[in-house]
Every structure is written in C-alpha cells, then in structure tokens.
C-alpha positions in Angstrom: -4.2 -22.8 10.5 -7.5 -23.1 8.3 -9.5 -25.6 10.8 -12.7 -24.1 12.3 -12.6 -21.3 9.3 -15.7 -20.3 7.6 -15.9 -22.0 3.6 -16.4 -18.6 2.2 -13.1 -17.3 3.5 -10.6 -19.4 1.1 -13.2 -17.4 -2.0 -13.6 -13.6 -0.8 -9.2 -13.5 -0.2 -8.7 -15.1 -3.7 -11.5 -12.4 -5.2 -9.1 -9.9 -4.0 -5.9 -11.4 -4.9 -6.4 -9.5 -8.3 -6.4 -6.4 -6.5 -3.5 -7.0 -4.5 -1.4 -8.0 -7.7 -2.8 -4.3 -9.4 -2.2 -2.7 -5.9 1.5 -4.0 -5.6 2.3 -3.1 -9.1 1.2 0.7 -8.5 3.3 0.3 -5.7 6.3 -0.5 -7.6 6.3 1.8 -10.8 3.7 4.6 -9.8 6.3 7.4 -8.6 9.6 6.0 -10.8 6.7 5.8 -14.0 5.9 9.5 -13.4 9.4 10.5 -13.3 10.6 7.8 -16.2 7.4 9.0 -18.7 6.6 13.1 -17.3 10.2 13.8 -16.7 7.8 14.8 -13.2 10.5 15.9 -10.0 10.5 13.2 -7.3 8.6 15.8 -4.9 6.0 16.3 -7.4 5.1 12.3 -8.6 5.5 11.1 -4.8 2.5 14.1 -4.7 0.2 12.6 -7.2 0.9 9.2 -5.3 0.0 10.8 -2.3 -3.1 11.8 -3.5 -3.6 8.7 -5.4 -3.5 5.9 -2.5 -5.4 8.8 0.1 -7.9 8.5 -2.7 -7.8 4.5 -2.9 -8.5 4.4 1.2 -10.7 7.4 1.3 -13.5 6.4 -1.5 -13.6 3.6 0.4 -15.8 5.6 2.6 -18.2 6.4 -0.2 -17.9 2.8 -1.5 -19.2 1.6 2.1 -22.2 4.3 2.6 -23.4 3.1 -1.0 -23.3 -0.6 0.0 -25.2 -0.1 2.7 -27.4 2.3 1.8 -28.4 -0.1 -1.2 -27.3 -3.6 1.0 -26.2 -4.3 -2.5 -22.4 -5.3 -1.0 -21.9 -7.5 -3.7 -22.9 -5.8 -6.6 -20.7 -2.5 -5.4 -17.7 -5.4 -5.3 -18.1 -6.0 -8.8 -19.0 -2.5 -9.9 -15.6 -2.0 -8.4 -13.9 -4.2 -10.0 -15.1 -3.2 -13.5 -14.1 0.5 -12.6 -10.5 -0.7 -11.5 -10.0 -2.2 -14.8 -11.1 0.4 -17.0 -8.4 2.8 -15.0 -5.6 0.0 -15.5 -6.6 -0.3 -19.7 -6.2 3.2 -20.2 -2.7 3.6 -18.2 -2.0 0.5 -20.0 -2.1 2.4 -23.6 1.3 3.1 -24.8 1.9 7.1 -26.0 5.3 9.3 -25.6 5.2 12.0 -23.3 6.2 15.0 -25.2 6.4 18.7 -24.7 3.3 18.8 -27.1 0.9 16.8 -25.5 1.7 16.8 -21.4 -0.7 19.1 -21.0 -3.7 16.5 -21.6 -1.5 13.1 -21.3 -0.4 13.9 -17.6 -4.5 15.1 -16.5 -5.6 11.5 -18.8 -3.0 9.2 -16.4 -4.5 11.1 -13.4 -8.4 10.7 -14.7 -7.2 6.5 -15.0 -5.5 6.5 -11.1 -8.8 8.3 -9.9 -10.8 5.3 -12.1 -8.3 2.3 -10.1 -9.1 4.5 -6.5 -12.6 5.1 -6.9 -13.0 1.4 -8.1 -10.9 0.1 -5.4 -12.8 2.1 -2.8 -16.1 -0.1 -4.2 -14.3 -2.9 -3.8 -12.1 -3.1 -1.0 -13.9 -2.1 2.6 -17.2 -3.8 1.5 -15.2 -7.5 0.7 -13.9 -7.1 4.1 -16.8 -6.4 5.7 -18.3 -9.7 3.9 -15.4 -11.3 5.3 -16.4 -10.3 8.6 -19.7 -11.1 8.4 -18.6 -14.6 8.6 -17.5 -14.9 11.7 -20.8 -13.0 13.4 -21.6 -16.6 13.7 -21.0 -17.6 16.8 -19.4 -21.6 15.2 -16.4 -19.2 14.1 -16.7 -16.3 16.1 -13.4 -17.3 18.5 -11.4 -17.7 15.0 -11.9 -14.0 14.0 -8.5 -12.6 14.3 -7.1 -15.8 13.0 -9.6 -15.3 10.2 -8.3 -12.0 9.0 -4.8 -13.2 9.2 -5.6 -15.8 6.5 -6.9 -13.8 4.6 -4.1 -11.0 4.7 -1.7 -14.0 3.5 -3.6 -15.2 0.7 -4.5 -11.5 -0.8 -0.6 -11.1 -0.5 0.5 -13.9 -2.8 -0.7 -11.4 -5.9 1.2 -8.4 -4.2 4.4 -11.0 -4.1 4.0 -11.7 -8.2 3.6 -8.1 -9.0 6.7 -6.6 -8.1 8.8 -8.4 -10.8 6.3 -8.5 -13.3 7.2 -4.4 -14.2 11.3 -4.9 -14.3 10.5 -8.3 -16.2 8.6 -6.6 -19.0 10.8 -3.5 -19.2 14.2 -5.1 -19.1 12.3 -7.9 -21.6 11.2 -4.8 -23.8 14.6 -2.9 -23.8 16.5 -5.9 -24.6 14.1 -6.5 -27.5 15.4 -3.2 -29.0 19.3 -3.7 -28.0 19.2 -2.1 -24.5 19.8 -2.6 -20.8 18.1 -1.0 -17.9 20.0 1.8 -15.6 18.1 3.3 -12.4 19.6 6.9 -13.1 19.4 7.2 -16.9 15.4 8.5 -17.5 16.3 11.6 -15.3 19.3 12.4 -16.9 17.8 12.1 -20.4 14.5 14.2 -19.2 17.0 16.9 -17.9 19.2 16.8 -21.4 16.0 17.0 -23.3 14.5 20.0 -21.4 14.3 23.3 -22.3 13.5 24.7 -18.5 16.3 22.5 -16.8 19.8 23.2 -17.3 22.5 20.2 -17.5 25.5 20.9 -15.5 29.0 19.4 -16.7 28.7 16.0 -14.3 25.7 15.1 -15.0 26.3 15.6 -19.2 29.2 12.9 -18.4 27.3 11.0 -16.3 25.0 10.9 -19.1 27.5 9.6 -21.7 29.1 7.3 -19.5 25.5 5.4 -19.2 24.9 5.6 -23.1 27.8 3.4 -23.9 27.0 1.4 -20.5 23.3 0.3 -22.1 24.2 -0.5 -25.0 23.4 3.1 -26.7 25.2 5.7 -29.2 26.7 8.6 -27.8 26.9 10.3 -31.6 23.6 11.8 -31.2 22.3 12.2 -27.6 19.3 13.8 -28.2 17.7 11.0 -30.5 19.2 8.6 -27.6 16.9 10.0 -25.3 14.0 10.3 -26.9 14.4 6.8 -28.5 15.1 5.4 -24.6 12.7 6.8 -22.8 10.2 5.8 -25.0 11.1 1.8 -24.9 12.0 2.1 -21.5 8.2 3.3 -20.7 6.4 1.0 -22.7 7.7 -1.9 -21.2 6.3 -0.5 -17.9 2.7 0.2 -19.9 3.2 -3.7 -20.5 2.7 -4.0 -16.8 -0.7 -2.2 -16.4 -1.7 -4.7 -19.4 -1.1 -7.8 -16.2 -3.0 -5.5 -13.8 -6.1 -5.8 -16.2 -5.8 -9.6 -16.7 -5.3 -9.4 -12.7 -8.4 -7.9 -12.3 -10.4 -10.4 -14.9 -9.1 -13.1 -12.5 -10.6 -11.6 -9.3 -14.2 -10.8 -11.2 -14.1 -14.4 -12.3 -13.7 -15.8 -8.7 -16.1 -13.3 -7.0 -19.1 -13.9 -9.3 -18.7 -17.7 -9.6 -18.1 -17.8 -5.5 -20.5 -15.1 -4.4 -23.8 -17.1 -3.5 -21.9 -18.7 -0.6 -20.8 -15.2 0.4 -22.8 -13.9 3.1 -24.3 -10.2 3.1 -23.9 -7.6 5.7 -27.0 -7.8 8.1 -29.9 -5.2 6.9 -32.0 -3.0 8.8 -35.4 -4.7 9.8 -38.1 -2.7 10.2 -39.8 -3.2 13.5 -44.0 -2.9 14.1 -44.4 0.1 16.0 -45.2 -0.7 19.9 -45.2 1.1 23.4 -41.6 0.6 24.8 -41.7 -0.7 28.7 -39.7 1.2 30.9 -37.3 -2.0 31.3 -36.7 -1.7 27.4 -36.4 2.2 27.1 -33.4 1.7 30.0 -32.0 -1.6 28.2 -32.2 0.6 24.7 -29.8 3.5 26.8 -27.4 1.0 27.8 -26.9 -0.2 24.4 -27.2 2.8 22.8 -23.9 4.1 25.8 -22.3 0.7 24.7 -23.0 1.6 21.0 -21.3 5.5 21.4 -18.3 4.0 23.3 -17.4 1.3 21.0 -17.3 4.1 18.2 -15.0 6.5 20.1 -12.7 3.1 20.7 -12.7 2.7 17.1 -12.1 6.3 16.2 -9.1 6.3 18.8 -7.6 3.1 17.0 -7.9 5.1 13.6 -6.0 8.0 15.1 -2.9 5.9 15.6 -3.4 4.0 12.1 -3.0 7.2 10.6 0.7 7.3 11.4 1.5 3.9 11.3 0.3 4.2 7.5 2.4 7.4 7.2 5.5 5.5 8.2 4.9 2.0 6.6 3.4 3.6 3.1 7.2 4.8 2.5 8.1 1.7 1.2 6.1 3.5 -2.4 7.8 6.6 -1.7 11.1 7.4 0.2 12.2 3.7 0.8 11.3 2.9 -3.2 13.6 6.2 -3.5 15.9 5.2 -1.1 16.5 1.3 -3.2 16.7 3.5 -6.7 19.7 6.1 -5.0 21.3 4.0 -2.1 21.0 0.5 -2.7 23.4 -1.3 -5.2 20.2 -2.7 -7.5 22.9 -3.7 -10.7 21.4 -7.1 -10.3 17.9 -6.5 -8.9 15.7 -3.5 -10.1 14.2 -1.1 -7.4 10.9 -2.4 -8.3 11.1 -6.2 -6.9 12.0 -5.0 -3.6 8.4 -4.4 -3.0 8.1 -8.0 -3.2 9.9 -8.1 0.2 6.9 -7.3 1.8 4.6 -9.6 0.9 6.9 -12.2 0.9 7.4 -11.7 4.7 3.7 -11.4 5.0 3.3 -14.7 4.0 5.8 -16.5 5.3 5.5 -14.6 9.1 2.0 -15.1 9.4 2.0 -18.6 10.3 4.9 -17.7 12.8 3.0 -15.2 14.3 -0.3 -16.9 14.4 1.3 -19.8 16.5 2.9 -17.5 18.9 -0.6 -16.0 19.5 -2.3 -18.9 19.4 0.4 -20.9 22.1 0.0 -17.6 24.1 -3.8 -17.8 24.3 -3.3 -21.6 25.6 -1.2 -20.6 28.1 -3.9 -18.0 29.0 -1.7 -15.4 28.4 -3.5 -13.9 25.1 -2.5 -10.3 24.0 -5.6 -8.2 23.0 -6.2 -7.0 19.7 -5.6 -2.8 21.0 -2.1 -4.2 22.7 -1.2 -6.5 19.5 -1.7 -2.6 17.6 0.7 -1.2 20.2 3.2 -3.5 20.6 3.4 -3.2 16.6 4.1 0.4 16.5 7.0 -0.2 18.8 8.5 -2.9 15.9 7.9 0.1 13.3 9.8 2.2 14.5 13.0 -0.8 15.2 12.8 -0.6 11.6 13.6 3.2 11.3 16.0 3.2 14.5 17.8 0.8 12.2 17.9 2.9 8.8 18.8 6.2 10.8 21.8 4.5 12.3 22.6 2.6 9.3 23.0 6.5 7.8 24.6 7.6 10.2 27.1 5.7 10.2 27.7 5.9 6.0 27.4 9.4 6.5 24.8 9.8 3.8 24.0 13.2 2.8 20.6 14.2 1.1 19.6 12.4 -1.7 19.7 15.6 -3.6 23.4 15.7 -2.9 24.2 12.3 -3.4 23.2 12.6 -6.9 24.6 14.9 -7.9 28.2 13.2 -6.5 29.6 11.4 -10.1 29.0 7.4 -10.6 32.2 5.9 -8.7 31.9 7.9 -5.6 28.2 7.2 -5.4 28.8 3.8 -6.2 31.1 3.0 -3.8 28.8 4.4 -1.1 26.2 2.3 -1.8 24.4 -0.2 0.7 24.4 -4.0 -0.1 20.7 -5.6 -0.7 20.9 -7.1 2.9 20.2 -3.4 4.4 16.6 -3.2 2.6 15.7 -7.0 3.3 16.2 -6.5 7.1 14.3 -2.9 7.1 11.1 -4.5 4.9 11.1 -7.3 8.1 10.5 -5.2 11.0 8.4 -3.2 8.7 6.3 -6.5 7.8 6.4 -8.0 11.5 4.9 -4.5 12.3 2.2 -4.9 10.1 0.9 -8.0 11.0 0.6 -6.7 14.6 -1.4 -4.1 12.7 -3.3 -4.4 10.2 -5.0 -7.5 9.7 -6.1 -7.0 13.7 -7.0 -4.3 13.1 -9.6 -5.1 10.0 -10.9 -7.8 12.8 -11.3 -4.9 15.3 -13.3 -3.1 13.0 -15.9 -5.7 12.1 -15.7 -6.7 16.0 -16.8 -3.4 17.2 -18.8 -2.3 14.2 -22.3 -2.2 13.9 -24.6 -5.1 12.2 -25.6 -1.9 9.9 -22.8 0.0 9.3 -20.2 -2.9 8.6 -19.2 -1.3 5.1 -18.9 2.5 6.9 -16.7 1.4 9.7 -14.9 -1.0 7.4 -14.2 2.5 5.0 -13.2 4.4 8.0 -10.3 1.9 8.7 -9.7 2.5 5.1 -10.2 6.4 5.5 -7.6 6.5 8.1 -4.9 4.9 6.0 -6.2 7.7 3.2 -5.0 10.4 5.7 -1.9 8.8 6.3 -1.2 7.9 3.2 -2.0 11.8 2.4 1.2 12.7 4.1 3.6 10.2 2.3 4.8 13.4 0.1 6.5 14.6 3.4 9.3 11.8 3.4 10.3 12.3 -0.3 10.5 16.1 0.8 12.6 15.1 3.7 14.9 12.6 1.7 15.7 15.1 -0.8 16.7 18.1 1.5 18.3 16.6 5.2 21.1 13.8 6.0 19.0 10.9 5.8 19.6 9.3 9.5 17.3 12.9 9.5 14.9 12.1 7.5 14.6 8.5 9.1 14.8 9.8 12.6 11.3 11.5 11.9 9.3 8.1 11.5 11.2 6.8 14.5 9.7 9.5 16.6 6.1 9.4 14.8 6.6 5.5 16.0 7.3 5.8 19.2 4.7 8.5 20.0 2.1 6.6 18.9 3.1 3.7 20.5 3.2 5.5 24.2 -0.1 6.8 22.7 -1.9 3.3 22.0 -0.7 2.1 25.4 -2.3 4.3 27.7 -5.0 3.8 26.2 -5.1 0.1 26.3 -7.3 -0.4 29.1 -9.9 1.4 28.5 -10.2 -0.3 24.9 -10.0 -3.7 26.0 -12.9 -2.6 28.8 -14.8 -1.0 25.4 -14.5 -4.0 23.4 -14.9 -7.0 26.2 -18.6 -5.4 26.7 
C-alpha cells in the first residue's frame, strides 16, 4: 500500500487530519446546533449549511488564485489554518440564545462559519495540489491514484474521532447537571418557549412525557426549558473547543514537515527569441492539447456537482432522517457520521487491491470510468432507502412528528438500515473523489495546480449549494419520494459520465 510513495505524502494527509476532525464535527452538529441553540426550522439551518459548506468548496477558488498568484502555497496553508481556528474559538464561546440577543448572536455564529470556510478554502485545494506535485516526478508518477487514495484514508481517521466527540461532551455535560439527552426535546422546548409558534395539545404532552423521561421537573415547564436548552448547547460549544485543539495539531505538523513539501511549479520567465515555424506549430498543438484537457476537466466537474448533491445529505436529510426515523436511544444522531469515514478507511485497502489486481491482469479501469461506475453505486444507496420507505410506509417527516411517541416509535428503523445506506454511499465515494483529486492534478496545468485544484472544490460548492433541496423534500413528500429524487440525479449522471468516457480517456492519455 505505501511502497513506491513519495516521503512527503505520510506529512501533508496528517497536516490535514485537523481539518477533517473540525470538518466532521460541523458535519455532525451544524444543522441539529442551529435548531437546538436558534430554535432555527429545519429548512432554514439546513439553508445556512448550505451556504456554509458551498462557501468551504467555493473560497477554495480564491484560496488557489492567491497561491498561485503569490507561489506562496504554503504560507496560504497556514494562513488558512490560523483563519479556521479563529472561526472555531468564537463558535466555541458559550452564550444563551434568547429573544433579546438573536438578532446579533445568530449574524456572530454566521461571521465564525464564513471565518472556518474562508480559512478552509486557504487551506484545502492548495495542500492537495502540494500533494500532487509529488507525483509530477516521473519515480512516482504510475502511483498517483494510489497516492490520493492514501491520503483520503489518513485525512479520514480525524473525521472518524469527531463524530462522537459532540454527543460525548453533551451527554457528559447534561449528566453533569442531572440530565439525559432526547433527539426531540430542544424543538419541543423552542416551540413552548415561543411567542410566534403555537403548541398544539400532542406535542404539550409530548413535551411532558420527555421532562420526566430526562430526568426533569414538569412543575414549572418554562424554567425547564430554558434551563435545558442551555446545558444541552453548551456541551455542544465544548465540541468547537476539540475543533480548535484539532486545528493546533494540523499547524504543528504542517510547519515542522513543510521544507520536505514540494511547491507548485512557478512560471519562468523565458528570454525573448524568434519562434521557428516548427515551434510556433508545436506551441498550437499544445496549446489544442492544453484547451481540451480543460473542457475534460470542466465536464468531470459537471457530474461532481450532483454526486456532491446526493452524497452531502448525509449533513442534511440523512442526519435528519437518523434524528426522526432511526431508533438512536442508544446512539445519538451525531456518531452516525462516523460511519463514513469508518468505511473510508477500512474500504480503501479493498478497493485499492481490486484496482491494482485489475491493472495486472491488464484490465485497469480509467480514472473517468472509475467516476462513472461510482455514480451507479450512489444511487444503489438511494434505490435502497426509497424502497426501504416504501415499504414502512413513511409519510413526511413533517407528519411523522407530529404522530405522538409510541406510534412513532414503533415505526422506527433499526441502526442496521443507516450502516448499510452510509456503505454504498462510501464505496461510491471512493470511486469518486479521491480519483477524481488525482484527475485534477493529472490534467491540470504546472501553473494553475491551486486553480484547478479549487475548481474540483468549486464544483462540490455548487452541489453542496443545493443540499437545502433534500431537507425541503423530507419535510413535505413520502420519503421513498424524496429518496427517489437522488436515485434519478444518480442515474442520469451516471448515463451522462459514460458516454462521455471515451473521449476523456482520449483527452487524458495525450
């Protein structure tokens, strides 16, 4: 697995292992904290995460025209990285969300998620385009995709920790002060404590029954509440707290490793001279080579977009869907985003040696049929959560919440229905994403490694962008509905990447 890699591989993943822990744990809390701590409706925080993780993929862009505009690559790294951590210490301060002060608490959170994306977008495309860089050597150029894999599984051994670091803190915190963590019970004390929403009869019961059920008193509800939702947030500000530590880890590892890290290749600035007529025609032919590998790479952004759509759920409507649907007595919500990376780093190996026995046979898959055949396993893991619903007959998740606790309950899905969905999910995206990172610095040119590293990164923005459209969908069809959606989006773009396989392999053999 790690013979014939480069030595500065093993450094640049752990320099972003910090990220991936700070990245996982957003992942986990962002859109149940905004709900928990702003009282915020589920269409509205999955909104502000939608525009939070566009803008984490998007400044990416900006973060790759400064690095190479300067060819300062590392410097931007750790500028990032100091701008990520100022975001997290600022979420990580503990204040009540009141009626009061929302109106400049809710702005201050988004001021520190703009801080963690515009940090990250520093950070992120120009570490992979280091990364790449060392394999333009031609003593590891054969091990490229292999490379990328490597380095996908070491950055997600943070995003594996985070996950159960939230619920650990919180459950640790409410305990502390006599109490026990329920799923349901911030939203039903946001709606008590409102003065805009109005409680109907089931849910007032609903409410009570919890009370006793954690550990509360039901004598005065309103002081419950307030008392609740304000241990039940801090523990979760304990979290951000990790992310920062996280991120002190990561600038620790990047500055001691960074002299053996290689830079981008810079513009050199040629003596002027008469071109011959052989080099004006050889200067056209690369210049054609040059505009066609572009429109290959702007053809494999077009399907990222909605594989990022689809797969970026797992923050939104699948993090939803384990809160509402999933029996999570015994696990929170939040650790099931641990799923992932688990998968991603027990798989890879699995996957590696399939290509890799494959290749020997001479049968290798290319990188722009590796991205289609992983579209196809996407959508397996939608085919199998639209049928799943059908078959329980799940309504909306607006009207299964509003059913009381014992008919809900007893419609609930065992753990075993998440596990399987987060494995085609994760099979999916190691057909994706770490080939595609190695497509991008493959295709890319020597001067514009952190741009075309940040458009990878821009076309995740744009899917990620439309992640509000699945929480809208959960809340207002059947869910085998709402499911059925991503299956097509799947399937489309597989069919898509297919016919045009040919013509990329042509583009990219040149």
């Amino acid at each position: 697995m790690f013979k014939n890699q480069p030595k500065g591989l093993i450094p640049a993943a752990l320099s972003n292992m910090g990220e991936r822990f700070g990245y996982y744990i957003m992942n986990a809390v962002l859109v149940l904290f905004l709900c928990s701590k702003f009282g915020l409706k589920e269409e509205e925080s999955t909104l502000i995460y939608s525009f939070f993780y566009a803008g984490i993929y998007l400044l990416s862009l900006v973060g790759g025209i400064i690095a190479d505009r300067t060819h300062n690559y590392k410097g931007t790294i750790i500028s990032g990285l100091v701008v990520m951590m100022t975001g997290y210490i600022i979420l990580s301060i503990p204040v009540l969300s009141t009626a009061e002060n929302q109106s400049w608490l809710l702005p201050v959170t988004c001021v520190a998620l703009f801080l963690i994306a515009f940090g990250n977008g520093l950070f992120k495309g120009n570490l992979q385009a280091i990364v790449g860089q060392l394999y333009d050597n031609p003593k590891y150029a054969s091990q490229r995709d292999s490379g990328f894999q490597i380095f996908y599984v070491f950055i997600n051994i943070g995003g594996l920790i985070a996950p159960f670091i939230a619920p650990m803190l919180r459950s640790w915190w409410l305990n502390s002060h006599g109490l026990q963590y329920n799923a349901q019970l911030p939203a039903l004390a946001h709606q008590y404590l409102s003065v805009t929403d109005s409680m109907n009869e089931e849910n007032a019961n609903n409410l009570y029954a919890l009370i006793t059920q954690v550990g509360g008193n039901a004598e005065n509800v309103s002081e419950f509440c307030t008392q609740y939702l304000k241990i039940f947030n801090e523990g979760i500000h304990f979290s951000f707290w990790a992310s920062v530590v996280a991120m002190l880890i990561s600038l620790a590892i990047f500055i001691i490793s960074k002299k053996g890290l290689p830079n981008p290749a810079q513009n050199k600035k040629a003596a002027p001279k008469t071109a011959t007529a052989e080099e004006k025609q050889a200067a056209a032919q690369t210049a054609k080579e040059l505009k066609q590998r572009m429109l290959a790479l702007f053809a494999v952004l077009g399907i990222v977009i909605f594989f990022w759509f689809s797969f970026h759920q797992n923050g939104t409507s699948l993090s939803l869907f384990a809160r509402d649907f999933v029996d999570t007595s015994s696990i929170a919500p939040e650790i099931w985003q641990a799923v992932n990376p688990f998968f991603v780093i027990f798989l890879t190996p699995v996957i590696m040696y399939i290509f890799g026995a494959l290749s020997k046979k001479g049968k290798e898959i290319s990188t722009p049929r590796k991205i289609a055949i992983g579209m196809g396993i996407a959508g397996l893991a939608f085919l199998f959560l639209a049928g799943f619903s059908y078959f329980m007959n799940y309504p909306s998740a607006e009207d299964f919440n509003h059913m009381n606790v014992a008919q809900a309950s007893a419609m609930k899905a065992g753990p075993w229905v998440l596990i399987l969905t987060y494995f085609f999910l994760t099979v999916a995206e190691l057909f994706i994403s770490p080939l595609g990172l190695s497509f991008v610095s493959k295709v890319a040119p020597s001067n514009m490694q952190g741009l075309c590293q940040g458009l990878w990164l821009g076309a995740t923005a744009l899917g990620n962008l439309l992640l509000w459209i699945g929480p809208l969908m959960y809340n207002a069809f059947p869910l085998w509905i709402c499911w059925s959606v991503f299956l097509i989006v799947c399937l489309i773009s597989m069919g898509t990447m297919f016919a045009m396989v040919k013509w990329l392999e042509r583009v990219t053999a040149a």
